[in-house]
C-alpha positions in Angstrom: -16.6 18.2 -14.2 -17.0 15.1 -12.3 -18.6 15.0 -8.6 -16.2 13.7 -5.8 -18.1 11.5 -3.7 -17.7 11.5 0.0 -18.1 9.2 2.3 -19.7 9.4 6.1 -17.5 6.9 7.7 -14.1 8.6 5.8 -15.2 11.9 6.6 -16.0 11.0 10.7 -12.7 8.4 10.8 -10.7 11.2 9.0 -12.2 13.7 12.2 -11.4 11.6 14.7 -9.9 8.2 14.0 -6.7 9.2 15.5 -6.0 7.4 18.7 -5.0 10.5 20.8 -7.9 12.2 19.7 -10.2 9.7 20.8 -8.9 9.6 24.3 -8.8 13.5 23.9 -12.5 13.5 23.6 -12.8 10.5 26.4 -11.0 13.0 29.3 -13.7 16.1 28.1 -16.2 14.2 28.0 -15.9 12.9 31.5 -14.8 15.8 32.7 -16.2 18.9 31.0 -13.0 20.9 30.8 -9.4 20.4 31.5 -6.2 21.9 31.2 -3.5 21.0 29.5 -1.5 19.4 32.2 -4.1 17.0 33.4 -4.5 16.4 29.7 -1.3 15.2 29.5 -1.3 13.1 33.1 -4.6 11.6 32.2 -3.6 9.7 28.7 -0.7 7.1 29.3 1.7 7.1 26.4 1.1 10.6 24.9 4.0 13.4 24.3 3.6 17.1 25.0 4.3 17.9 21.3 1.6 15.0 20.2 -0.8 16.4 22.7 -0.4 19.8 21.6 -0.7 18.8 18.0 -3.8 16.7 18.4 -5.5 20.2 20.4 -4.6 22.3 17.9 -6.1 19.8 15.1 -9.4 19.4 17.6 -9.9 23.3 17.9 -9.1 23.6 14.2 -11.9 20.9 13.4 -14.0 22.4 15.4 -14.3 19.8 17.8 -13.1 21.6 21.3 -12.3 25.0 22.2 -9.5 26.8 24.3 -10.0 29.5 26.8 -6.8 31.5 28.3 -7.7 33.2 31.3 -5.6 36.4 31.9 -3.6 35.4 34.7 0.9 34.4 35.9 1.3 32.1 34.8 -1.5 31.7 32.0 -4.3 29.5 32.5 -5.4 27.7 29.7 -8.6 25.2 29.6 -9.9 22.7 27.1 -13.4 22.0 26.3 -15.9 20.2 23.8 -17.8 22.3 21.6 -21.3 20.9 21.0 -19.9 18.9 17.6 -17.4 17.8 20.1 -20.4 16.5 22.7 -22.8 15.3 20.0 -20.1 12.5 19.8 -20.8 11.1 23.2 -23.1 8.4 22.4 -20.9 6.9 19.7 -18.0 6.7 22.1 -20.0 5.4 24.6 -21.0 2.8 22.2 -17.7 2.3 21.6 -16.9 1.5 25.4 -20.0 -1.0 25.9 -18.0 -2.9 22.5 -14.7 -2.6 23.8 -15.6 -3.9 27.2 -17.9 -7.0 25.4 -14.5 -7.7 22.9 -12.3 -8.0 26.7 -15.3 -10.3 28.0 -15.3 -12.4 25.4 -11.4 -12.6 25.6 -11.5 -13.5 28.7 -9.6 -10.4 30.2 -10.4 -9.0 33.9 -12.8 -6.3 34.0 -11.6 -5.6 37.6 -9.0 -2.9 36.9 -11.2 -1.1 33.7 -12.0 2.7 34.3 -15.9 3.0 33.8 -15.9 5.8 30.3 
């Protein structure tokens, strides 16, 4: 039988190389723990369907975790699990690129949200 090979940066791209996901994970990480609603305020462009499919990937994967609190109406929070947090310095690296790339391009800094 032949070995399947696997590589790191297919495995981690397949994980989270979605762009919802990523901004997902940006919003818990600076926040700790939301809820869906401020979720869905806080990433321009997303659906309530796409949202709720990229969450249910994330908690699938692992990467964050759901708690419902027993209350009318229900309370529901989001949060990174500690796979979820151990990718905080490669999205911060990401950031420090991303704002070098918009330097280099010439683009105003002025209105960037610090990650």
């Amino acid at each position: 039988m032949e070995e399947i090979k696997i590589c790191p940066i297919e495995a981690a791209v397949n994980l989270i190389g979605h762009k919802w996901k990523v901004l997902i994970l940006r919003n818990l990480l600076n926040t700790n723990h939301q809820r869906f609603s401020d979720l869905l305020r806080g990433i321009t462009g997303i659906s309530q369907k796409m949202l709720t499919q990229q969450l249910r990937q994330m908690e699938h994967d692992g990467l964050i975790t759901r708690k419902i609190y027993a209350e009318v109406p229900p309370k529901v929070e989001y949060s990174l699990t500690e796979l979820g947090w151990s990718l905080q310095p490669i999205l911060e690296s990401i950031s420090l690129w991303g704002k070098d790339y918009l330097t280099k391009q010439g683009k105003s800094l002025d209105h960037l949200v610090d990650d």
